[in-house]
C-alpha positions as CSV (number, residue, x, y, z in Angstrom):
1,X,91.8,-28.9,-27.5
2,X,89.6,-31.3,-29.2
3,X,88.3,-30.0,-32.7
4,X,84.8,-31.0,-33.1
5,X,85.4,-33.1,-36.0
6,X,87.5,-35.5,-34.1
7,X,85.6,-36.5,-31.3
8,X,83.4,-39.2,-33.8
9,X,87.3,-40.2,-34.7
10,X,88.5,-40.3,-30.4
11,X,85.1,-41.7,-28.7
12,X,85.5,-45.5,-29.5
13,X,88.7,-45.2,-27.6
14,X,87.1,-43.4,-24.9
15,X,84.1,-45.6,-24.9
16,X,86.8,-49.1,-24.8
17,X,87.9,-47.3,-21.2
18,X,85.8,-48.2,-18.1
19,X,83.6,-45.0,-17.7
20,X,84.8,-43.8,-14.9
21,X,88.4,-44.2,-15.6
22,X,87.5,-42.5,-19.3
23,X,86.0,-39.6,-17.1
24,X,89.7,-39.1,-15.1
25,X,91.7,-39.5,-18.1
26,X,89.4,-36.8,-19.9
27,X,90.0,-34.2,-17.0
28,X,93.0,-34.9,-16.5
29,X,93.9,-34.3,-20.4
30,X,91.9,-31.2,-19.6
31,X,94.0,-29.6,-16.8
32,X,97.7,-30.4,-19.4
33,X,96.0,-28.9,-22.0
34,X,95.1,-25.9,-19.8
35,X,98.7,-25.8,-18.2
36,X,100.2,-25.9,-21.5
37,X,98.0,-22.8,-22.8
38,X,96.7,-25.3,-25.5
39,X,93.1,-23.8,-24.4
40,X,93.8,-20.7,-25.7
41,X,94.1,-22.2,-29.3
42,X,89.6,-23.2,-29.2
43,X,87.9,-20.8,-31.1
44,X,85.9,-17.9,-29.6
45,X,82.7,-17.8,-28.4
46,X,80.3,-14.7,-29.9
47,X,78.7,-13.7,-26.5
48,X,74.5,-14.5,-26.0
49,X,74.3,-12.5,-22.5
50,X,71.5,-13.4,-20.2
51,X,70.7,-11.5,-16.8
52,X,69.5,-14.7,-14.6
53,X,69.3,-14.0,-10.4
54,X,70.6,-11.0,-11.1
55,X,74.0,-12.2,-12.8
56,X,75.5,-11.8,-15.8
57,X,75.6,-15.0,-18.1
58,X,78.2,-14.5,-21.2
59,X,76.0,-17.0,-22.7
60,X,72.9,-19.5,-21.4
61,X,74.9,-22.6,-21.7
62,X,76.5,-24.4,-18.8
63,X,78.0,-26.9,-17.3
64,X,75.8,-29.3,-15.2
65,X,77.4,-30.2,-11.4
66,X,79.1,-33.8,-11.5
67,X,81.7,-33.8,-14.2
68,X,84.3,-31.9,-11.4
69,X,83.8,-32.3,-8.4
70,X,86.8,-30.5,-6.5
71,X,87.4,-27.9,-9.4
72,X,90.4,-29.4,-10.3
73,X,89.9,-28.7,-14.1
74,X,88.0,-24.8,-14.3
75,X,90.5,-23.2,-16.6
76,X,90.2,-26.7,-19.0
77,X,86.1,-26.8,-18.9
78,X,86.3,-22.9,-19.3
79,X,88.0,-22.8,-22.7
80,X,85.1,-25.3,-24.3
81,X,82.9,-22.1,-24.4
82,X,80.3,-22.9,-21.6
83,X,78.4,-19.7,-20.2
84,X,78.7,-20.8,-16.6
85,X,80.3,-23.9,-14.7
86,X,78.6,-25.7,-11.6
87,X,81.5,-27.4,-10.0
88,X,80.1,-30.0,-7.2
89,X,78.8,-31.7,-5.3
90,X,81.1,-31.1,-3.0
91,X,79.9,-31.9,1.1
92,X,81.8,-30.7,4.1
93,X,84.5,-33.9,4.6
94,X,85.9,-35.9,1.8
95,X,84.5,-39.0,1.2
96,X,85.3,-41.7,-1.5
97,X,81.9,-42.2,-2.6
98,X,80.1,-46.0,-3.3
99,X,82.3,-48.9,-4.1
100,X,83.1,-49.1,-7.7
101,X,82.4,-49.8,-10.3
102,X,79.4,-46.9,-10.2
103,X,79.6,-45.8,-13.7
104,X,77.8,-47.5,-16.6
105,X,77.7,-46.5,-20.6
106,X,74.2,-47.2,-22.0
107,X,75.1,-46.1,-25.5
108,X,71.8,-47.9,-27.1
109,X,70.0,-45.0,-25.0
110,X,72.4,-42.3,-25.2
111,X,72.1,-42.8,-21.4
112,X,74.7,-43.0,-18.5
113,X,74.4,-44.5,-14.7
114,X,76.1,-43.3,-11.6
115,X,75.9,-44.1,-8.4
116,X,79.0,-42.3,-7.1
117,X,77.7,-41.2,-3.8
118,X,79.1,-37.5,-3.7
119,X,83.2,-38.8,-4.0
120,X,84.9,-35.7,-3.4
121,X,88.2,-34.3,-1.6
122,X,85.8,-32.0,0.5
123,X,85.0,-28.5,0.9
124,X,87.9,-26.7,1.6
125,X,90.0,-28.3,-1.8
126,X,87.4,-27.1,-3.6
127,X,87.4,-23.7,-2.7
128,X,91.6,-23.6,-2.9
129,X,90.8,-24.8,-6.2
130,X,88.6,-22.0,-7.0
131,X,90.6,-19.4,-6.2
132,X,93.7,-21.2,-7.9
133,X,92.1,-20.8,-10.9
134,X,92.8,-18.1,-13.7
135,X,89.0,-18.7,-14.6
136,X,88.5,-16.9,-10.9
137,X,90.9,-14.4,-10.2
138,X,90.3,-12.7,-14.3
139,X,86.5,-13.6,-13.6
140,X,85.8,-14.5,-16.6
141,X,82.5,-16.1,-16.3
142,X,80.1,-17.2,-13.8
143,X,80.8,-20.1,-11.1
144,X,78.0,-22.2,-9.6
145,X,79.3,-23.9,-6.6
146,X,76.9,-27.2,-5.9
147,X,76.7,-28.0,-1.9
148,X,75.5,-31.6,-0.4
149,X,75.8,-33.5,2.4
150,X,77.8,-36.3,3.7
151,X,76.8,-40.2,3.2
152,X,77.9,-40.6,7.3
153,X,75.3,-37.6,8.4
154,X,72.3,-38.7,9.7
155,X,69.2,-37.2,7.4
156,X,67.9,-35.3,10.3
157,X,71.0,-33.5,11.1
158,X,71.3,-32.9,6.8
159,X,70.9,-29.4,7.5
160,X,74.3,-29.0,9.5
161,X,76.4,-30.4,6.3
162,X,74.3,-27.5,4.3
163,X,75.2,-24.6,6.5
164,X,78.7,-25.5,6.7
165,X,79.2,-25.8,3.1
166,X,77.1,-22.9,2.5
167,X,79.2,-20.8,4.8
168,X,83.0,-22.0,3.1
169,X,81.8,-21.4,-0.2
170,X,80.3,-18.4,0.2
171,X,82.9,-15.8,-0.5
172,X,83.9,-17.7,-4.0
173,X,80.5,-18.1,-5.9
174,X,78.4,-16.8,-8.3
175,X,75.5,-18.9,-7.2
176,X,75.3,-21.8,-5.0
177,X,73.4,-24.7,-6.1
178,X,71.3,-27.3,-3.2
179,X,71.7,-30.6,-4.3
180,X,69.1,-32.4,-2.4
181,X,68.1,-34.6,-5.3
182,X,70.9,-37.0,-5.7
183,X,69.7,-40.6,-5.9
184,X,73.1,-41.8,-4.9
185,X,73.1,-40.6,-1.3
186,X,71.0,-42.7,1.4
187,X,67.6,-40.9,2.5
188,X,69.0,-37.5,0.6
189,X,65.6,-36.9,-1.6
190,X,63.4,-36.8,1.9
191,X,64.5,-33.6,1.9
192,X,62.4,-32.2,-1.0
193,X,59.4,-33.6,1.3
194,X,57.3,-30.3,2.3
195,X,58.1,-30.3,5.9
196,X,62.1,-31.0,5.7
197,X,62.4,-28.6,2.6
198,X,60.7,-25.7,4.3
199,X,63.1,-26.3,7.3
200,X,65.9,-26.8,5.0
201,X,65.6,-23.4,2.7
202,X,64.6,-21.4,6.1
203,X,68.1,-22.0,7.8
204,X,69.4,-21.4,4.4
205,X,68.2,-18.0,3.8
206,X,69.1,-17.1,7.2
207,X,72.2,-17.9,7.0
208,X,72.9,-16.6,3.9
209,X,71.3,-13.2,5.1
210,X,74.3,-13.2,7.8
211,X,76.8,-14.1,5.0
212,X,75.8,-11.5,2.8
213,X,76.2,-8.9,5.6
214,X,80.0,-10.4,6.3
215,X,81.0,-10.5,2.6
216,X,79.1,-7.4,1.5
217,X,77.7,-9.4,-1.0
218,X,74.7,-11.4,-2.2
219,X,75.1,-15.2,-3.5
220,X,72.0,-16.4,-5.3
221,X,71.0,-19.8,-4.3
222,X,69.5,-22.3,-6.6
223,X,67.3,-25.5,-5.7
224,X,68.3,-28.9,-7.9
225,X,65.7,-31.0,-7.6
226,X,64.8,-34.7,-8.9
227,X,62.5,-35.4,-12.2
228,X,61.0,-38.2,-9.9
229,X,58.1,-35.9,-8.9
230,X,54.6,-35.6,-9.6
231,X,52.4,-32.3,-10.2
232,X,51.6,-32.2,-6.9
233,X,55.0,-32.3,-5.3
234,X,56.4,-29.9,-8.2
235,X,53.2,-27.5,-6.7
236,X,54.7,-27.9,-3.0
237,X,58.0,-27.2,-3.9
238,X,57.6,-24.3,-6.5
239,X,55.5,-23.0,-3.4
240,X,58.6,-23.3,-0.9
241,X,60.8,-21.4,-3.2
242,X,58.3,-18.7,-3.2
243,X,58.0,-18.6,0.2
244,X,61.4,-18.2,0.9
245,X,62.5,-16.1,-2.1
246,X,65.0,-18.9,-3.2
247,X,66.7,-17.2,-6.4
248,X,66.5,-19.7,-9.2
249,X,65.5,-24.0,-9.4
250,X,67.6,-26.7,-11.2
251,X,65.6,-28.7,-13.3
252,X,66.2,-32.1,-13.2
253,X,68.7,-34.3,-11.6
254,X,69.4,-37.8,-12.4
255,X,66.2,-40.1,-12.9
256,X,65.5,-43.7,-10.4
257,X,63.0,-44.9,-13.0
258,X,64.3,-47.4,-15.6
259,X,61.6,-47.7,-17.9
260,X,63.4,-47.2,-21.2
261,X,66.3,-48.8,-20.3
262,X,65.4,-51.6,-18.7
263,X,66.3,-54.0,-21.7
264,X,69.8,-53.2,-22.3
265,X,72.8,-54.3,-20.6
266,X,73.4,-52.2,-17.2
267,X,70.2,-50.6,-17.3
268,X,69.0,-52.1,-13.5
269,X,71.8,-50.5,-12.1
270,X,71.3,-48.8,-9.2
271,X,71.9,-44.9,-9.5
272,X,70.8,-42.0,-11.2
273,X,70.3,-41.9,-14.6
274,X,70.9,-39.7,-17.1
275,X,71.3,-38.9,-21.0
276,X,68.3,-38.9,-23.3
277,X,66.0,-41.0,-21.1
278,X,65.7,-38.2,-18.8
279,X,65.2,-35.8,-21.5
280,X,61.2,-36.1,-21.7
281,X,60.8,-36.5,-17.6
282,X,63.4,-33.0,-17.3
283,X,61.1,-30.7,-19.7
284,X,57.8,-32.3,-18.1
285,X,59.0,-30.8,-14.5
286,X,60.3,-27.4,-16.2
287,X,56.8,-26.8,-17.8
288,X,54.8,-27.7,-14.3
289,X,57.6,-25.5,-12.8
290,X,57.0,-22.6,-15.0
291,X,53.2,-23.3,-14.5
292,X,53.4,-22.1,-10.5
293,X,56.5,-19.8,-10.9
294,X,55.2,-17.5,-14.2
295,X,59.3,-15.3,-14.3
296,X,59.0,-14.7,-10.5
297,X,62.2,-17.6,-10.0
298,X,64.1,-18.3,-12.9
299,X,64.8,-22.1,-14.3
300,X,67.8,-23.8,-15.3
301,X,66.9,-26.8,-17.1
302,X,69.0,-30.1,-17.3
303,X,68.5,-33.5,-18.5
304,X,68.7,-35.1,-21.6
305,X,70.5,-32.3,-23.8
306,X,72.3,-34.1,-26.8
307,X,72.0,-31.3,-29.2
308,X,71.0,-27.4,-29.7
309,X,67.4,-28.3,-30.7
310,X,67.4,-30.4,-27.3
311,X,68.2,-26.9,-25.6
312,X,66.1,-25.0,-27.0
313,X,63.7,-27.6,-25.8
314,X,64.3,-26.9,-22.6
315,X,63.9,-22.8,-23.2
316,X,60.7,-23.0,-24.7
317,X,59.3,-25.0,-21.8
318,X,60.6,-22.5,-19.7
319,X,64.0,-23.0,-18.9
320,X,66.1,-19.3,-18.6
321,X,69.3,-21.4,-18.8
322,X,70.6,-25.1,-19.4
323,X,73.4,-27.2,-18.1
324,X,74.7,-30.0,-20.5
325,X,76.7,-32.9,-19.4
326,X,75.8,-36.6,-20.4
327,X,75.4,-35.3,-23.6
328,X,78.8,-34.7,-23.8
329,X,80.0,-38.1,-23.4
330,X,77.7,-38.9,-26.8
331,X,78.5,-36.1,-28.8
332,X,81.3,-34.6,-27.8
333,X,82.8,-30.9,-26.5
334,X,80.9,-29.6,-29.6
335,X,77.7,-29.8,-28.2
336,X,78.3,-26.7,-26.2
337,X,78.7,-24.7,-29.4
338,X,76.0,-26.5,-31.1
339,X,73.1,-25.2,-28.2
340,X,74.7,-21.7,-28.1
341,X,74.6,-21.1,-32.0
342,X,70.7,-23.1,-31.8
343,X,69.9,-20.7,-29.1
344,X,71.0,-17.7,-31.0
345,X,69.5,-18.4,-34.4
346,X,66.2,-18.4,-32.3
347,X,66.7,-15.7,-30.4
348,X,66.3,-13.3,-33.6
């Protein structure tokens, strides 16, 4: 594995790759290294347990959906000390995603664009993957699975692509994360309108009622939804995860506004964006969350992690746990150490 002193030393050859090709190579130096048993030479972890929707993080630092899609790398990601991994989003049929390229660097931001449109090799890879992975069958941590829909499903028939995704990855998660906030996807964020949501999270919980029956076991399911929301929206939406007991919100997805990047090179893209311009928006929707929602639904809060005081960040305004993944890309494997030993140092 990568020590944390090298990455400064490895990133300009990274950064010379075209993103998205630099993201493949990565994971796929990730699954050799885990192959090899290289993982097992990264140094330990010291456990910071947290007992979020009723499971039982090793530590309150994970992995945010998007970096692997079909699971193909678990055991890799695993070994870099993360708490929990959200694999996704995954939607019933594969799909390539948008035309490329759909990746752009924004280094003078610490930022990062994507429009990749949910590419993935569909639901049933990722669940072989799953349970192909040592990281499963030794459970040694906890797995969020992230569920979406196909680009080729009409918006009104969204809820289909939910329920069938919902159903497959049931029996192999920890927690299953609703992405409805994905820019990237045509028409997608209508559903975190009042209406379509409350429609939305009651098949959800009804199904998952019937599930938990069949398996004889409960799944929590978790909510990601967009920092492109006002007060007011926030309100409506902490209000329909109340209503229908949903066990935990993701705080934030990917941001559509391009005020502080607008001036640099690729920052009109179209996609989501992500990095340290979304840090600010991120927090500002985990406060107004924690507002409505007091500890009745727990928060994990994403967006604009680049370091462990960034994290605690995050925790103070509310957040129970936080995902980290642009931040990565800028400072390298070590930032997942970084937030952990933050968090602890400010936990006594």
């Amino acid at each position: 594995m990568i020590p944390d002193f090298a990455y400064p030393i490895i990133r300009p050859f990274l950064f010379a790759m075209d993103p998205e090709n630099a993201h493949l190579f990565t994971l796929s130096s990730m699954r050799t290294a885990a192959k090899l048993g290289l993982t097992a030479l990264a140094p330990s972890i010291t456990p910071l347990p947290r007992k979020v929707m009723g499971l039982d993080f090793p530590n309150p630092v994970g992995l945010a959906a998007g970096l692997d899609k079909n699971g193909s790398c678990i055991d890799g990601l695993a070994s870099l000390g993360f708490g929990f991994l959200e694999l996704g989003t995954v939607t019933p049929r594969p799909q390539p995603g948008n035309p490329k390229p759909r990746m752009f660097r924004l280094p003078d931001a610490k930022g990062l664009i994507n429009r990749m449109g949910f590419n993935n090799d569909g639901v049933d890879v990722l669940v072989e993957n799953v349970k192909a992975s040592r990281f499963y069958q030794k459970k040694r941590g906890i797995l969020g699975l992230n569920i979406g829909k196909n680009a080729v499903t009409p918006i009104e028939k969204a809820v289909d692509d939910y329920l069938i995704c919902l159903e497959k990855v049931y029996p192999v998660a920890d927690y299953i994360a609703i992405n409805i906030s994905s820019p990237n996807t045509k028409n997608l964020r209508q559903l975190q309108g009042e209406s379509e949501l409350d429609n939305l999270l009651g098949q959800l919980t009804q199904a998952r009622e019937t599930l938990a029956q069949k398996h004889a076991r409960y799944v929590p399911l978790a909510l990601k939804i967009a920092p492109d929301i006002d007060d007011e929206q926030t309100v409506h939406i902490a209000d329909a995860l109340l209503r229908h007991k949903i066990d935990g919100v993701i705080a934030t997805n990917t941001t559509i506004s391009r005020d502080a990047v607008k001036h640099l090179k690729h920052g009109l893209e179209t996609g989501g964006l992500s990095g340290a311009p979304v840090k600010d928006a991120s927090t500002h929707v985990i406060r107004a969350l924690k507002k409505v929602l007091g500890d009745a639904i727990p928060i994990i809060g994403v967006g604009g992690i680049l370091s462990g005081e960034d994290a605690q960040e995050k925790i103070d305004a509310g957040a129970s746990l936080v995902q980290v993944l642009t931040g990565m890309i800028y400072s390298g494997p070590g930032l997942v150490r970084n937030c952990i030993q933050t968090l602890r140092r400010n936990a006594q």
